[in-house]
N, C-alpha and C positions, 0 to 999 in steps of 0.2 A: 359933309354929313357928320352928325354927333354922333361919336362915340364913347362918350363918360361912360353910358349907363353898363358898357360891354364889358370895362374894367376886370380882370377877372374869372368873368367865361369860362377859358381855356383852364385854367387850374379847376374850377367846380367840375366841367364837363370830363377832363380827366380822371379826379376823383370817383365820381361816378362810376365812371370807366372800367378804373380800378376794382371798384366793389362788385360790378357785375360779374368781372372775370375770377375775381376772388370766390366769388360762393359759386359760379362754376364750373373752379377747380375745386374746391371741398366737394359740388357733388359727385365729379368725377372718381374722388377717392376714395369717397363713402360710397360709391356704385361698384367698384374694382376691390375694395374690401368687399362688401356682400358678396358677391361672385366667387373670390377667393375662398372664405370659409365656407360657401355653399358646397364646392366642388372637394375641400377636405372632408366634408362631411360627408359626400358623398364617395367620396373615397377610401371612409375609415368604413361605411355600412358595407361597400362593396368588398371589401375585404374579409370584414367580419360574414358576411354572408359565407364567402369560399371556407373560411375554415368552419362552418355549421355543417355545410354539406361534406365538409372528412369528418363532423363528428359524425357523421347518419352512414357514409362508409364504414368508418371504425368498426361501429357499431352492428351492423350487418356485420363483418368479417369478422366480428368477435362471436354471433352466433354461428357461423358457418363452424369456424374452429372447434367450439363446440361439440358440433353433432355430422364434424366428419372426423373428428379429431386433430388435434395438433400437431404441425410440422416437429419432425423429428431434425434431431441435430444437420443434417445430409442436408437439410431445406429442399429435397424431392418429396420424399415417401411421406405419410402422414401414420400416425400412432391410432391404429381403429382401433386398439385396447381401451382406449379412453372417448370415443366415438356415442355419442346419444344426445337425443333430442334434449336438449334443457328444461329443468321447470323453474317457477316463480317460488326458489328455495333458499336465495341468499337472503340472507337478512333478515326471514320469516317473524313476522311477531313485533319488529323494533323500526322496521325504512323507513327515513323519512327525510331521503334527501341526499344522503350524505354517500360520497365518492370516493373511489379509491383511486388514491394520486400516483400514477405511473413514474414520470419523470420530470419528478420537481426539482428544482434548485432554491434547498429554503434559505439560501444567501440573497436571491435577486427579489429583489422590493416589487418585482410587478406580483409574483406571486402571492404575497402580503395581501393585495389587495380583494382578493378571491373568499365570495363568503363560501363558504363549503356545499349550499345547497340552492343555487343560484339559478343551476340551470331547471332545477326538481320545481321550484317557484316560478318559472317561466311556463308552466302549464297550469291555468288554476282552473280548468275543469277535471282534473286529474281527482278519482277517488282515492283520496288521499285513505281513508277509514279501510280500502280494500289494500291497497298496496303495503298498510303497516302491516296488517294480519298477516296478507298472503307472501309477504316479499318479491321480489323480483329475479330478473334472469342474471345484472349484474348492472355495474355502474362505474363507469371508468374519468378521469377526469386528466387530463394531457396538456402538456406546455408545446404550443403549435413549432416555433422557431428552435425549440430543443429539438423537436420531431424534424424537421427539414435539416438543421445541423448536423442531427445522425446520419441522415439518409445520404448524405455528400461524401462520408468518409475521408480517408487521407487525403484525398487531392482535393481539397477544398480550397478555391484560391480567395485573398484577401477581399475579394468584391462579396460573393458569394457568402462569408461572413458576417460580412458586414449587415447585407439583407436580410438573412437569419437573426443576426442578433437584434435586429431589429423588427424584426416578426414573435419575438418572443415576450409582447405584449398581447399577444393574441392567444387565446386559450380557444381549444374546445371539449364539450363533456357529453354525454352521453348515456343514457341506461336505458335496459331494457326488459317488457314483460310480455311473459308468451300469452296468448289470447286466446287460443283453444283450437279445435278441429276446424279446416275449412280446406274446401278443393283449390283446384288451380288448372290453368290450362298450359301444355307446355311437355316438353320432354328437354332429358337431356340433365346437364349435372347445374345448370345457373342455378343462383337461390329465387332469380325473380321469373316466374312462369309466365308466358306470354300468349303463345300459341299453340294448338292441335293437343292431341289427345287429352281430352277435358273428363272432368269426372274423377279425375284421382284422388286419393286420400293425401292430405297433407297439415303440416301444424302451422298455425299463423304469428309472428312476434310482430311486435309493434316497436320501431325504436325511434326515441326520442335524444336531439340533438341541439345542442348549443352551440353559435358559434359565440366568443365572450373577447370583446375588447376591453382591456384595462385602461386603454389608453383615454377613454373617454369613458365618462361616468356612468356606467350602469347600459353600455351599446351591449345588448343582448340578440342575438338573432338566432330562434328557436323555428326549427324545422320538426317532419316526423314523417313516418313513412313505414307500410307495413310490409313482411316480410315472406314468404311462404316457401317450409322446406318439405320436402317428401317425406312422409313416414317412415 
């Protein structure tokens, strides 16, 4: 039997070989990268989602304090000398956006990154023309991993740090305006009314919540949620 013509073969058919497992493995890598940044990404929104929803906390607990008044030194008793329903009176005339920074650290570069009224632009149905006039209830703006850092105290061990300090590209902000008279159903001292005895007088806030990662360009997750305290 002739075989001149086979000469060969074995190296083309090789080659070949080669090429097919070669693109492959590229798509394999390009499939296992996709995957990979899919699930950071879904990892940095998931995150940012959590701290949105302590800014919509905060933010409730900041009208409660309000208008039950605020803890006294003890951290039992509460100061009813300074106890009443809030009005839309900060900033009257001038709001338009801009927060007040709790616990900043103006050393750390992530906070650099923070336009000042980010989260106030994450709502753009917002009467902006009403909120300048009337001002609002108030506006707080917070360094998330400086908040978790606090909350640890002296026995903070090096892990625990670590996670903090590295949550401290996560910001969230917050403000809020009262809305006017409206009932609720419910007893009992919660600020959110649920059930039974309906019909009661009560005032309504509406608070508006950011969560804000720095870590990625302009990840915003804007919550909101309405409030109702007893008259």
């Amino acid at each position: 039997m002739n075989r001149k013509n086979e000469k060969g073969f074995a190296l083309v058919l090789s080659l070949v070989l080669l090429l097919v497992m070669s693109l492959m493995g590229g798509s394999l890598i390009l499939i296992s990268s996709g995957d990979h940044q899919s699930n950071n990404t879904s990892d940095d929104f998931q995150q940012t989602f959590y701290v949105a929803e302590t800014a919509l906390f905060q933010g409730e607990k900041y009208v409660l304090n309000l208008a039950e008044g605020p803890w006294k030194a003890n951290g039992v008793d509460r100061d009813k000398s300074k106890a009443k329903l809030p009005l839309n009176e900060w900033q009257s005339g001038k709001w338009e956006g801009e927060m007040v920074k709790k616990n900043y650290d103006n050393s750390d570069a992530n906070f650099k990154k923070l336009s000042n009224n980010i989260c106030y632009n994450s709502f753009p149905d917002l009467d902006r023309a009403k909120l300048k006039k009337d001002g609002i209830v108030g506006a707080e703006s917070w360094n998330f991993g400086e908040l978790i850092l606090d909350s640890f105290g002296s026995n903070t061990d090096d892990q625990e740090k670590k996670e903090a300090e590295a949550l401290k590209a996560f910001f969230f902000e917050y403000f809020v305006i009262r809305l006017g008279d409206a009932t609720y159903r419910g007893s009992g001292s919660s600020i959110k009314k649920q059930q039974q005895e309906s019909g009661k007088n009560g005032m309504a806030y509406r608070v508006y919540g950011c969560g804000i990662n720095s870590n990625v360009k302009r990840m915003v997750v804007a919550l909101e949620s309405t409030i109702i305290l007893p008259k």
